[in-house]
PDB file of N, CA, C and O in Angstrom:
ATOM      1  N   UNK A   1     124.924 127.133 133.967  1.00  0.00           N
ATOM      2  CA  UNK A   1     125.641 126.889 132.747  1.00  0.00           C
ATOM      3  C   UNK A   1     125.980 125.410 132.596  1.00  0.00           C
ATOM      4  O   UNK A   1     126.101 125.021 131.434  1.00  0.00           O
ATOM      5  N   UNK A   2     126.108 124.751 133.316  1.00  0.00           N
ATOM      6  CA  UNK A   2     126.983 123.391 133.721  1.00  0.00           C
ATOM      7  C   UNK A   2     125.729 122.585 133.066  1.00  0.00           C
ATOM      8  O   UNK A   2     125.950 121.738 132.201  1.00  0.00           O
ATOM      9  N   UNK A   3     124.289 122.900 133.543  1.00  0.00           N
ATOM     10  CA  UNK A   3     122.915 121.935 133.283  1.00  0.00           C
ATOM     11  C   UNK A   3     122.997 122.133 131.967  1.00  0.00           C
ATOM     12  O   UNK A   3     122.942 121.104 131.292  1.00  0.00           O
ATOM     13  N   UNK A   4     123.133 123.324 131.295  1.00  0.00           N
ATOM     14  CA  UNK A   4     122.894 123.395 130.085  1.00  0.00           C
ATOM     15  C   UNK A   4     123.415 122.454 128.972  1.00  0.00           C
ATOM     16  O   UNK A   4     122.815 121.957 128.019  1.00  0.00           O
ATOM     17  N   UNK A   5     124.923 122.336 129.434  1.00  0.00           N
ATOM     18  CA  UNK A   5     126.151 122.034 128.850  1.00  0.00           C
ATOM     19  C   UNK A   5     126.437 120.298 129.215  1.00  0.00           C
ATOM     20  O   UNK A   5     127.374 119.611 128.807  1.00  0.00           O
ATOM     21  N   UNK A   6     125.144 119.826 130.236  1.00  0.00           N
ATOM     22  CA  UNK A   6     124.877 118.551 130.330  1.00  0.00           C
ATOM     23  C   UNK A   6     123.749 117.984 129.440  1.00  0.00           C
ATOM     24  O   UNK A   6     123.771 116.927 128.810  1.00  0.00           O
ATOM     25  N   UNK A   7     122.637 119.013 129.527  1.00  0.00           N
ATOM     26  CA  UNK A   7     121.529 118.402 128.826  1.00  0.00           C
ATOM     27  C   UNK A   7     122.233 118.682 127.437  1.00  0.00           C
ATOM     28  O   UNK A   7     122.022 117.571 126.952  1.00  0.00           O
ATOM     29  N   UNK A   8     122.803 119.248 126.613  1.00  0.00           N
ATOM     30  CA  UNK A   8     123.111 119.511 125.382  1.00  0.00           C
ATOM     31  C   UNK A   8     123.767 118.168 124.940  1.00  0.00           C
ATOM     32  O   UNK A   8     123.486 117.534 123.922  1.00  0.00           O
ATOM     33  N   UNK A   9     124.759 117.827 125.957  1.00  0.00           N
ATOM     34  CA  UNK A   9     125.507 116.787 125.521  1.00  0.00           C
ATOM     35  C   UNK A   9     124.782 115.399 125.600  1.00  0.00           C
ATOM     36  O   UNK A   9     125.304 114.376 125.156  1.00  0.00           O
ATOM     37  N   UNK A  10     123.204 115.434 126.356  1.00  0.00           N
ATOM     38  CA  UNK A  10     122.538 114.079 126.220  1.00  0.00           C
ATOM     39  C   UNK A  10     121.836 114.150 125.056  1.00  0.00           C
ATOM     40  O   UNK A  10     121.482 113.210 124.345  1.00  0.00           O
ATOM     41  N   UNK A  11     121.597 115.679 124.852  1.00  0.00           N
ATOM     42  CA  UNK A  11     120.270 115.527 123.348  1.00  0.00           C
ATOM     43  C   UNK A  11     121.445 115.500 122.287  1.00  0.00           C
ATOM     44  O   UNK A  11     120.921 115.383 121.180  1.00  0.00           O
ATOM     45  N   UNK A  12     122.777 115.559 122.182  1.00  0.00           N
ATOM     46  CA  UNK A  12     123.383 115.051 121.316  1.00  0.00           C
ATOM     47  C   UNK A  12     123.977 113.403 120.949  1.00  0.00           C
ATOM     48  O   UNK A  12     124.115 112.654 119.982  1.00  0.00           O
ATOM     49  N   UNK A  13     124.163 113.431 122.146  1.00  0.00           N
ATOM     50  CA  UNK A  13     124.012 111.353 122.299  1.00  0.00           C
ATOM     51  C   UNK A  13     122.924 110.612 121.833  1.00  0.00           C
ATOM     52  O   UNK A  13     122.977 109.703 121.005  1.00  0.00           O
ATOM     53  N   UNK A  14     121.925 111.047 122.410  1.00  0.00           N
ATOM     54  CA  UNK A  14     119.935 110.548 121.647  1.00  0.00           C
ATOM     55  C   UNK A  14     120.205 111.231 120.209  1.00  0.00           C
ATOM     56  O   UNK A  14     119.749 110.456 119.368  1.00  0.00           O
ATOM     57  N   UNK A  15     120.574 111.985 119.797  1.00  0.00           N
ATOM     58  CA  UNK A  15     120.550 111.867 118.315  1.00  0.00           C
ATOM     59  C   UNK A  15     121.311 111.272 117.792  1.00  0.00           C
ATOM     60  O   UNK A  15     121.052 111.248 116.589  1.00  0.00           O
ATOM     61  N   UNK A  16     122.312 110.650 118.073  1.00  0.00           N
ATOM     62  CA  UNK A  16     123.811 109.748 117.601  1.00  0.00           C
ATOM     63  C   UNK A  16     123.399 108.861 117.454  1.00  0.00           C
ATOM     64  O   UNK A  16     123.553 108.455 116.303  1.00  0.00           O
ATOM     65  N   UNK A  17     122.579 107.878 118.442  1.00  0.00           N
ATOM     66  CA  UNK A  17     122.645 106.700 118.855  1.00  0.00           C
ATOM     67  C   UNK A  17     121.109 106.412 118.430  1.00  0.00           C
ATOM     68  O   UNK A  17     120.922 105.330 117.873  1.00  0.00           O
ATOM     69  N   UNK A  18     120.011 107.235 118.621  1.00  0.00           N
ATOM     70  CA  UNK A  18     118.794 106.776 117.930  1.00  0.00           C
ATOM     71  C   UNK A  18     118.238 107.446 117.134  1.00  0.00           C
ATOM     72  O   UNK A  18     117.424 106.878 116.406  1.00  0.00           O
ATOM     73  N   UNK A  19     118.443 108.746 116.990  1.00  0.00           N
ATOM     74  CA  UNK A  19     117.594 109.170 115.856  1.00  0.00           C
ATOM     75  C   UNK A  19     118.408 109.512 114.594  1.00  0.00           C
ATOM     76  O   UNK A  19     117.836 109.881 113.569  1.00  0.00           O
ATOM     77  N   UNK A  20     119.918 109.371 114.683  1.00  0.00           N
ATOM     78  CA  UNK A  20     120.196 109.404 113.527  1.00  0.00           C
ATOM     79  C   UNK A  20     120.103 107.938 112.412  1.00  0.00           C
ATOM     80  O   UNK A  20     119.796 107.901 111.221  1.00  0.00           O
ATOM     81  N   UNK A  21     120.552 106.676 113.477  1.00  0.00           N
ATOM     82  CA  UNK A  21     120.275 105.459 112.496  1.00  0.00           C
ATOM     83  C   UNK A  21     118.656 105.050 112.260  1.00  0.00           C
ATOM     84  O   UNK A  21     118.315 104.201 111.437  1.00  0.00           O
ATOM     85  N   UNK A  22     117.825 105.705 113.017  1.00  0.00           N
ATOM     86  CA  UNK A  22     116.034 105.406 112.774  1.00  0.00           C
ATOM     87  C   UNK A  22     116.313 106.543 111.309  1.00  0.00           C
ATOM     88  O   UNK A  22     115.742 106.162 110.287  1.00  0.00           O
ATOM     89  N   UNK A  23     116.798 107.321 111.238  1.00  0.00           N
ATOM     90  CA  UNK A  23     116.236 108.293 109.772  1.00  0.00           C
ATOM     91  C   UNK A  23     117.215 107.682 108.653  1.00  0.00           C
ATOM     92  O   UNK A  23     116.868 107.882 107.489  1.00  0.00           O
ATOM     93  N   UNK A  24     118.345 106.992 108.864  1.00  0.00           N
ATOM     94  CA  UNK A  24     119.121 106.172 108.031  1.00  0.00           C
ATOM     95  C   UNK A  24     117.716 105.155 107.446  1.00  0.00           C
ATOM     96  O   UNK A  24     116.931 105.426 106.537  1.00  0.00           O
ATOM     97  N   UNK A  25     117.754 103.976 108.300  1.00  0.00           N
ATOM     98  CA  UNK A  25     116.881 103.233 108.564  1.00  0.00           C
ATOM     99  C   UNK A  25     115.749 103.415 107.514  1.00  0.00           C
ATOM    100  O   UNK A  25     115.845 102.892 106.404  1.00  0.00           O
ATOM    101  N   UNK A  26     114.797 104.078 107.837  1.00  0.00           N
ATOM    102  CA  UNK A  26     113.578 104.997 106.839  1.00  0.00           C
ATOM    103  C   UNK A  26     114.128 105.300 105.804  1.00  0.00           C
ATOM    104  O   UNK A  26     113.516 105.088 104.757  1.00  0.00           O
ATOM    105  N   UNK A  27     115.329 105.835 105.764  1.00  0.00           N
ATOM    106  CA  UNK A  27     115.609 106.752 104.469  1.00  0.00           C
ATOM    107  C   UNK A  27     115.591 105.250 103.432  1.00  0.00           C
ATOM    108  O   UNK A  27     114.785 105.200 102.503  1.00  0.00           O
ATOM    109  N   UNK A  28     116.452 104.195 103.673  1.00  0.00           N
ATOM    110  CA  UNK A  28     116.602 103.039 103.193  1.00  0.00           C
ATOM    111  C   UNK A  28     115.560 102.430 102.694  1.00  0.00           C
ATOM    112  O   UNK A  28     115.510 102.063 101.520  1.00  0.00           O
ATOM    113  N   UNK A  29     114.509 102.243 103.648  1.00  0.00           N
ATOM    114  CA  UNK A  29     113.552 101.094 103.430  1.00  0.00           C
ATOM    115  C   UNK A  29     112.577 101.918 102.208  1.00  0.00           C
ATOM    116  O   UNK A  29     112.113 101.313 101.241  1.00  0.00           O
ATOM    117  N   UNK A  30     112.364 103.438 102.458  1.00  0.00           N
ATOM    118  CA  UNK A  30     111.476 104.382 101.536  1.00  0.00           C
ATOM    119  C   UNK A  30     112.314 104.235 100.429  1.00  0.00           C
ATOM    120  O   UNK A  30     111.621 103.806  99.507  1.00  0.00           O
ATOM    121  N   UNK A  31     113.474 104.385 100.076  1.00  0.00           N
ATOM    122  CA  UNK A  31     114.403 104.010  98.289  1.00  0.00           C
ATOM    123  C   UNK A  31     113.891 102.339  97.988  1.00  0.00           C
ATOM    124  O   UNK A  31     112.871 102.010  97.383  1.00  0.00           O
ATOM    125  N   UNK A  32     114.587 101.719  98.402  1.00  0.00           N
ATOM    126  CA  UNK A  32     113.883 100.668  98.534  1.00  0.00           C
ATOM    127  C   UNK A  32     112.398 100.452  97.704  1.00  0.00           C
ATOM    128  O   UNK A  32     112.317  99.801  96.663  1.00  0.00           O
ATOM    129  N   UNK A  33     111.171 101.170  98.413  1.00  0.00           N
ATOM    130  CA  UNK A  33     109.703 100.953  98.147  1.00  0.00           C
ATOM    131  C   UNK A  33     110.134 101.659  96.858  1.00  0.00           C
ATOM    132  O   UNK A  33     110.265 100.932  95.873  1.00  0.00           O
ATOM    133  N   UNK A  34     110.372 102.955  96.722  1.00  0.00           N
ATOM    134  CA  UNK A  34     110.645 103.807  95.384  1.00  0.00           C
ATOM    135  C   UNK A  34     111.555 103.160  94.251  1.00  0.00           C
ATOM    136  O   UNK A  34     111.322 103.533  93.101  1.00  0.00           O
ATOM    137  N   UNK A  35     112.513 102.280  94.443  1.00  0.00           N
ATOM    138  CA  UNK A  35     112.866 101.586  93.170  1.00  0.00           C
ATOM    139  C   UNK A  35     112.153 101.008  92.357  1.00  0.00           C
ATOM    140  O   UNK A  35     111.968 101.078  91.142  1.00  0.00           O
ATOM    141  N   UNK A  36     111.569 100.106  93.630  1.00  0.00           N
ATOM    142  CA  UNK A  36     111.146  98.666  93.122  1.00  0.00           C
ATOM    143  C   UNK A  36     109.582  98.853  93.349  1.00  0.00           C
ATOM    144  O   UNK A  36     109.150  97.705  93.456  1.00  0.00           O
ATOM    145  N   UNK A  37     108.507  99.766  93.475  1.00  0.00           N
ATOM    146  CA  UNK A  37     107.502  99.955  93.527  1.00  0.00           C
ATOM    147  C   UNK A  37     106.997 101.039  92.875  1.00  0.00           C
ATOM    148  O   UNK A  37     106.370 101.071  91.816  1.00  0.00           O
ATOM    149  N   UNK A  38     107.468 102.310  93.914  1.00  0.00           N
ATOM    150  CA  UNK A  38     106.997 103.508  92.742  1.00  0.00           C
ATOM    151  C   UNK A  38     107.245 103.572  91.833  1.00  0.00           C
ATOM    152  O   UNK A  38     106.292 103.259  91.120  1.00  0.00           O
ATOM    153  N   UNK A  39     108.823 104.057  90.828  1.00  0.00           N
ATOM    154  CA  UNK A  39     109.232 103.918  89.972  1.00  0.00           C
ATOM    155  C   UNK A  39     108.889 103.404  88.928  1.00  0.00           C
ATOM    156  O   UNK A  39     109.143 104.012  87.888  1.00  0.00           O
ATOM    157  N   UNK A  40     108.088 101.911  88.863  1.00  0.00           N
ATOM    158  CA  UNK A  40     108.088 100.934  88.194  1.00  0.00           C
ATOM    159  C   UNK A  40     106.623 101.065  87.165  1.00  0.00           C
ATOM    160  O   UNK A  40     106.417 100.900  85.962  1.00  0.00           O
ATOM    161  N   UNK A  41     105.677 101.493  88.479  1.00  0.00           N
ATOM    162  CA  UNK A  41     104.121 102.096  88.612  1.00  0.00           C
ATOM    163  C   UNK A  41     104.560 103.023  87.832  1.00  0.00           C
ATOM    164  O   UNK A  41     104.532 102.803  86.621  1.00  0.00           O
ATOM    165  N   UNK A  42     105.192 104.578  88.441  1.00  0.00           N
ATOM    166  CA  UNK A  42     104.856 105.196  87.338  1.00  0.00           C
ATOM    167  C   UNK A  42     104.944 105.790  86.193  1.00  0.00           C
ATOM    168  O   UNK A  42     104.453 106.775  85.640  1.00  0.00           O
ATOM    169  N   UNK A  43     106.332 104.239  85.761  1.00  0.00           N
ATOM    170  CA  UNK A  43     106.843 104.934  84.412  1.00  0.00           C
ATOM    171  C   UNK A  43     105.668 103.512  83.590  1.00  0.00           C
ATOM    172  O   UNK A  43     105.256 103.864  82.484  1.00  0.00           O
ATOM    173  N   UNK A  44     105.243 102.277  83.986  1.00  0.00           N
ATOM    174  CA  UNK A  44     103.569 101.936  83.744  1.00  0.00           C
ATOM    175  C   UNK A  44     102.769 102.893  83.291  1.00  0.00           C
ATOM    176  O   UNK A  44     102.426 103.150  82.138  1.00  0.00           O
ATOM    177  N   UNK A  45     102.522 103.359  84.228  1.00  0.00           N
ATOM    178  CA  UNK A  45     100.868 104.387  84.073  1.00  0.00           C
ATOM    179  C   UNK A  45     101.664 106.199  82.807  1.00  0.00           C
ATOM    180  O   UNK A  45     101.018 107.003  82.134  1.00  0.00           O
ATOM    181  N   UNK A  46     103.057 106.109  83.030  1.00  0.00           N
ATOM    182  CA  UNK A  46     103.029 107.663  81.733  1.00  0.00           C
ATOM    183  C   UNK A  46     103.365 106.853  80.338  1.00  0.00           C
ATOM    184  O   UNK A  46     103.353 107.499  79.290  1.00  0.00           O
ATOM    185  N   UNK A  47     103.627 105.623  80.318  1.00  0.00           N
ATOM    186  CA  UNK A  47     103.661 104.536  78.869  1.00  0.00           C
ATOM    187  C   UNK A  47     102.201 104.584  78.170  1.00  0.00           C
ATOM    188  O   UNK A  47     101.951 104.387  76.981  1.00  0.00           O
ATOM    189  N   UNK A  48     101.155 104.950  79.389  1.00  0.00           N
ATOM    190  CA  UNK A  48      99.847 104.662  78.945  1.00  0.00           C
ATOM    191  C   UNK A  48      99.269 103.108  79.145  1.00  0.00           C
ATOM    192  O   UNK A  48      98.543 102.430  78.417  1.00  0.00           O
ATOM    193  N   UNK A  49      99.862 102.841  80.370  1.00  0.00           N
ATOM    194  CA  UNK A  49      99.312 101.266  80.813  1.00  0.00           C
ATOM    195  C   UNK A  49      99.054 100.745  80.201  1.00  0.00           C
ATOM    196  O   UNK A  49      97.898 100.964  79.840  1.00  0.00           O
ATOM    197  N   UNK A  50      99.864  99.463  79.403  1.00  0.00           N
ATOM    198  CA  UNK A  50      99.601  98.752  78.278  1.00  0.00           C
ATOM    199  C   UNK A  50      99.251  97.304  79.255  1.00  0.00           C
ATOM    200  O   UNK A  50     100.086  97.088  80.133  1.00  0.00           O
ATOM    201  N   UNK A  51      98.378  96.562  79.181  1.00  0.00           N
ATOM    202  CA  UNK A  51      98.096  95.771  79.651  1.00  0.00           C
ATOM    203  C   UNK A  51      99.667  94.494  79.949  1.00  0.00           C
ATOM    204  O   UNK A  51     100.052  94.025  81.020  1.00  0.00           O
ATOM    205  N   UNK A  52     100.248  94.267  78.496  1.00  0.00           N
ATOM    206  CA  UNK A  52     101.392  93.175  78.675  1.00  0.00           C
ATOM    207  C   UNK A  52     102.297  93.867  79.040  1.00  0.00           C
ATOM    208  O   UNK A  52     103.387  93.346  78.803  1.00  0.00           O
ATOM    209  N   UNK A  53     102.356  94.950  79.585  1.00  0.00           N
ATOM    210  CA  UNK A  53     104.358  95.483  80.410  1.00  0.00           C
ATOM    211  C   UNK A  53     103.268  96.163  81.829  1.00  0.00           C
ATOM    212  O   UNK A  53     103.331  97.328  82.222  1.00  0.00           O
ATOM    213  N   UNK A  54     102.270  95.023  82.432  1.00  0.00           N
ATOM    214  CA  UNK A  54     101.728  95.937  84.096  1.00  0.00           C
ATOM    215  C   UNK A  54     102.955  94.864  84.776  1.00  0.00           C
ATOM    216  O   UNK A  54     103.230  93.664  84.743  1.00  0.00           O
ATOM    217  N   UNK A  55     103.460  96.078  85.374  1.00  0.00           N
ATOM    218  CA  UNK A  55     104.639  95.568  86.818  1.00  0.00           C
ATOM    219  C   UNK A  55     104.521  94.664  87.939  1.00  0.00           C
ATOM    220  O   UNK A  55     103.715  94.973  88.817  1.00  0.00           O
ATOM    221  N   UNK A  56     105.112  93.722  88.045  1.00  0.00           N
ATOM    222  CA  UNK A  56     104.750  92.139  89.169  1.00  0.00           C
ATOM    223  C   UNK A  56     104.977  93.235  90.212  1.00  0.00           C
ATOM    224  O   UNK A  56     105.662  94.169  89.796  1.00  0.00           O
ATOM    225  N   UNK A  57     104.587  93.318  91.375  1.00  0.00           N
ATOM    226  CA  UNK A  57     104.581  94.359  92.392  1.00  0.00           C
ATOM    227  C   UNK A  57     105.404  92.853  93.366  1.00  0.00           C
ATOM    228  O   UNK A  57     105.438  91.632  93.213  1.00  0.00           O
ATOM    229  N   UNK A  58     105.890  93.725  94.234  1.00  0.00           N
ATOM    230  CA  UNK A  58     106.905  92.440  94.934  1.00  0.00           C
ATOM    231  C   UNK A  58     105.626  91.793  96.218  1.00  0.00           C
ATOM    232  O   UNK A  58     104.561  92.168  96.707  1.00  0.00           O
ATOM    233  N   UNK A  59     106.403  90.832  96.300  1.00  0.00           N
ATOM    234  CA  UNK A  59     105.143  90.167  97.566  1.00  0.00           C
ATOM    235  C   UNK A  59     105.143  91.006  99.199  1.00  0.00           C
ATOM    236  O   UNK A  59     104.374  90.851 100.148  1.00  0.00           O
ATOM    237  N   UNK A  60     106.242  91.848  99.052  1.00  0.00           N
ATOM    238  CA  UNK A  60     106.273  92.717 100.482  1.00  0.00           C
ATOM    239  C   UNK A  60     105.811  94.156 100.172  1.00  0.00           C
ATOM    240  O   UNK A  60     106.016  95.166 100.846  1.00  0.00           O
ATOM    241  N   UNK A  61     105.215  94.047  99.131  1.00  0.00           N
ATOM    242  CA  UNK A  61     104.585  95.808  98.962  1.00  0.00           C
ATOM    243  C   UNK A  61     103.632  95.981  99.992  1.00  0.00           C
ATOM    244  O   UNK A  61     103.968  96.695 100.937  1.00  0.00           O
ATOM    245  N   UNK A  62     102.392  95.413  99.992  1.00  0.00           N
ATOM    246  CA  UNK A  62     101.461  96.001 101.256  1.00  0.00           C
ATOM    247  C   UNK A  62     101.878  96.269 102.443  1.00  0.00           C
ATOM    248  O   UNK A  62     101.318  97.205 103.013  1.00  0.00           O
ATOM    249  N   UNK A  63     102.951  95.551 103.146  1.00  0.00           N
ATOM    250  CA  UNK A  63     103.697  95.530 104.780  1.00  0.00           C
ATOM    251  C   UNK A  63     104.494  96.278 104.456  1.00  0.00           C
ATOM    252  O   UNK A  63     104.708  96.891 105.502  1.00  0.00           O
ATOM    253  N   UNK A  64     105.250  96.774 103.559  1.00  0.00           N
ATOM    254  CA  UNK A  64     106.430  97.891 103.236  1.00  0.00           C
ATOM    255  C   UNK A  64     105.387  99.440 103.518  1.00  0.00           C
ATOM    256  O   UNK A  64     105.524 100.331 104.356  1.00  0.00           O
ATOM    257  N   UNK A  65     104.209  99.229 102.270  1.00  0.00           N
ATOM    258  CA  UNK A  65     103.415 100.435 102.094  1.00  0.00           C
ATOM    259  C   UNK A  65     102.848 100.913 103.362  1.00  0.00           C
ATOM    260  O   UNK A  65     102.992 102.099 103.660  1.00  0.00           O
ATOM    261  N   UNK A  66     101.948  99.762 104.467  1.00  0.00           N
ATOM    262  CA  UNK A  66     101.763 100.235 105.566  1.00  0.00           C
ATOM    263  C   UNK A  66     102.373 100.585 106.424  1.00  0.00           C
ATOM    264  O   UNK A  66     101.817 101.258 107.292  1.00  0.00           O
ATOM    265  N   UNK A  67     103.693 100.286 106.523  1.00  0.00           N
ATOM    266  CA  UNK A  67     104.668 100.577 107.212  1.00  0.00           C
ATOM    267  C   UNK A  67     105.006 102.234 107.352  1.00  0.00           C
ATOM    268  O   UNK A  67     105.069 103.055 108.267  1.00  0.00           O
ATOM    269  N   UNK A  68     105.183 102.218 105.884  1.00  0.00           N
ATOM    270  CA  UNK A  68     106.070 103.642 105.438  1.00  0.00           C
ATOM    271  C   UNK A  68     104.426 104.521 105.518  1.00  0.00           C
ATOM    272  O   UNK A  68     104.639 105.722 105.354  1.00  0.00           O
ATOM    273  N   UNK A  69     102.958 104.239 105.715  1.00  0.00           N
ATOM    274  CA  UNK A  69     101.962 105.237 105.947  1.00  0.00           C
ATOM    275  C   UNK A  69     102.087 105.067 107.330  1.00  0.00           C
ATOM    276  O   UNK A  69     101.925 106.217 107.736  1.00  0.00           O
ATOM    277  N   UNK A  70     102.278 104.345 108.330  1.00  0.00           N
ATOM    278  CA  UNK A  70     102.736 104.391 109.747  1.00  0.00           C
ATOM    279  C   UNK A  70     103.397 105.276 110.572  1.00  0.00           C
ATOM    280  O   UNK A  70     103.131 105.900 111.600  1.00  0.00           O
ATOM    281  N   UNK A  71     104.475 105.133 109.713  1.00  0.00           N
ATOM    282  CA  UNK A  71     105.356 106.282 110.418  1.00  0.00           C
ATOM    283  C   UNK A  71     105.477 107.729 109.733  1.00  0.00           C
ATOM    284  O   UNK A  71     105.825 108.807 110.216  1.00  0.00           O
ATOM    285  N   UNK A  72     105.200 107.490 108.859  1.00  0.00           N
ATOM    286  CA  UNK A  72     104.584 109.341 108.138  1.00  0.00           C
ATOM    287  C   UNK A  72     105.489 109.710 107.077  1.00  0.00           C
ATOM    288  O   UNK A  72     105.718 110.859 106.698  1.00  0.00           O
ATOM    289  N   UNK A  73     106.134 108.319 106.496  1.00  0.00           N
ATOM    290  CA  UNK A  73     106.827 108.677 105.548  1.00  0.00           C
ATOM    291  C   UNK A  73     106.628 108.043 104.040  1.00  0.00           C
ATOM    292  O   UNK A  73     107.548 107.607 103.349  1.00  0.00           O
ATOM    293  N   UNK A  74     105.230 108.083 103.671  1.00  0.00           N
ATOM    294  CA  UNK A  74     104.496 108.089 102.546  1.00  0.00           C
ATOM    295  C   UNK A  74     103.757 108.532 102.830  1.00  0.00           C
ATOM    296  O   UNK A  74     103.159 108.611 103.903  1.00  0.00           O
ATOM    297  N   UNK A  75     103.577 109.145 101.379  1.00  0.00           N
ATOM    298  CA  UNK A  75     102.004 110.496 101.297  1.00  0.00           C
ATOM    299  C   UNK A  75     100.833 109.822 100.990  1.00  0.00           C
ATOM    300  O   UNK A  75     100.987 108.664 100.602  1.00  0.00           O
ATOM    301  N   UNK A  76      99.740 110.236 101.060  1.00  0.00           N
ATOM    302  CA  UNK A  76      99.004 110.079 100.501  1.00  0.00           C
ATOM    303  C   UNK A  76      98.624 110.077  98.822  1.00  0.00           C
ATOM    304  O   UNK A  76      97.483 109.806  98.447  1.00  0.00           O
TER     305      UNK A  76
END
């Protein structure tokens, strides 16, 4: 009972301390890409992509985008 009631209390520390601020973390940087990237794209493309309102895409979109296909939190 005692092992149990030890390992419980380490896999609750490893989630405190790293996996809850890594999914903070992600959750952030993915709003982030979705404000100022998705969003922007695809209210663009349902206007019917008018050539003079296409969206300046920010200079950190590609390293944001690969990032967020990296760790598995953009779709395809």
């Amino acid at each position: 009972m005692r092992a149990h009631h030890i390992a419980s209390r380490a896999a609750r520390r490893w989630y405190l301390t790293v996996s809850l601020p890594w999914q903070r973390w992600q959750s952030a940087v993915s709003g982030l890409y979705y404000r100022r990237v998705t969003a922007p794209v695809g209210f663009w493309c349902a206007c019917g992509q008018p050539p003079a309102f296409r969206p300046v895409l920010p200079w950190w979109q590609p390293f944001v985008f690969s990032y967020l296909r990296i760790t598995g939190w953009l779709r395809r």
